[in-house]
N, C-alpha and C positions, 0 to 999 in steps of 0.2 A: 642820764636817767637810768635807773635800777629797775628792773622788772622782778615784781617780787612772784616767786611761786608758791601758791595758794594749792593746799591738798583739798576736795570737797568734802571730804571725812571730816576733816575737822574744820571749816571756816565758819565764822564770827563773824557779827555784826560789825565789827571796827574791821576786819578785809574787806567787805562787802563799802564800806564808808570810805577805806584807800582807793579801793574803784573807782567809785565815783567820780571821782577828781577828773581820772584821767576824759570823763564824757564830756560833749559839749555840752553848752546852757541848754539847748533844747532836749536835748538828749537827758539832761539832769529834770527838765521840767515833764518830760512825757513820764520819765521815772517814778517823778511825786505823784502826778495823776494816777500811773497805776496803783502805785503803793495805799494814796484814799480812796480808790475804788474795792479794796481788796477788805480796805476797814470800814467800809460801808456795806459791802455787805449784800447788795440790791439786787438781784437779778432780772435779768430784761423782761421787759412784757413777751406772752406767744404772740402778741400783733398790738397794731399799734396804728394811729391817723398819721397819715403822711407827715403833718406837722411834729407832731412827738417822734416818727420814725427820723426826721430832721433832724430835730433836739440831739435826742439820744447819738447821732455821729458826729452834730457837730464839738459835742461836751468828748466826745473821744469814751465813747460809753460802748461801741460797738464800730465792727466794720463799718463799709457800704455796703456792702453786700448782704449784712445781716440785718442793716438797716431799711436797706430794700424789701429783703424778705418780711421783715414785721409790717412794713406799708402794702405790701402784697403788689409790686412792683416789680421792675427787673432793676438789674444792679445801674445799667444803662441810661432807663428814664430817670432814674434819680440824680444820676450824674449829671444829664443833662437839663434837668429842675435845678441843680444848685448850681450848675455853669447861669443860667439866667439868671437866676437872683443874688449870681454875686460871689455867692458863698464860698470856701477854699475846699475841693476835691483833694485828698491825697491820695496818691495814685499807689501806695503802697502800703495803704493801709489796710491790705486786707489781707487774710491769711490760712485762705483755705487750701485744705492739702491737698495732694493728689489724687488721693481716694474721693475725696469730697468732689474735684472737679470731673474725673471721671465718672461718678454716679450721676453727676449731671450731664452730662455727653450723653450717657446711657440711656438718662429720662428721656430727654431730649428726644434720641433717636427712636424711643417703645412711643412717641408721644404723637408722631410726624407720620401722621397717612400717609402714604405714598413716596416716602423718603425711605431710601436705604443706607443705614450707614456701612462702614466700612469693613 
């Protein structure tokens, strides 16, 4: 197998098409999904019914974690909402940075009477 090198300055839709190959089938199917999510265009509700906060993760429309936040939940309960009814939890589907998780540490800890953090 030839590993071709690709400059980002100049890549094309037919590089971007050689790629492809080398993904797996799911890896090629989350790919589509993103790709008509991008041509669609939608952007998420500020909140949402637990039920539509469902929808919307399980269509792969949003983390859980953001799905959570639109039901006004923790990432946690919802996890464990869709452990009961079945549902498929990806455990890696979320993708918040470090800035993002530390501001919540932070809340967390301005939030919690009598808690000191560290």
């Amino acid at each position: 197998m030839t590993i071709k090198t690709i400059d980002l300055a100049t890549i094309n839709a037919q590089d971007v098409l050689d790629l492809i190959l080398f993904l797996t089938p799911a890896d090629r199917h989350w790919l589509t999904e993103q790709l008509n999510r991008l041509d669609a265009d939608e952007p998420l509700p500020s909140q949402a019914t637990l039920e539509e906060a469902i929808q919307l993760y399980l269509a792969d429309s949003c983390s859980l974690a953001k799905a959570a936040d639109l039901a006004g939940i923790t990432r946690w309960e919802l996890q464990d909402i869709l452990y009961e009814r079945g549902a498929p939890v990806h455990a890696c589907n979320d993708s918040d940075s470090v800035a993002e998780l530390d501001q919540r540490a932070a809340d967390f800890w301005a939030n919690s009477p009598g808690v000191h953090g560290a």
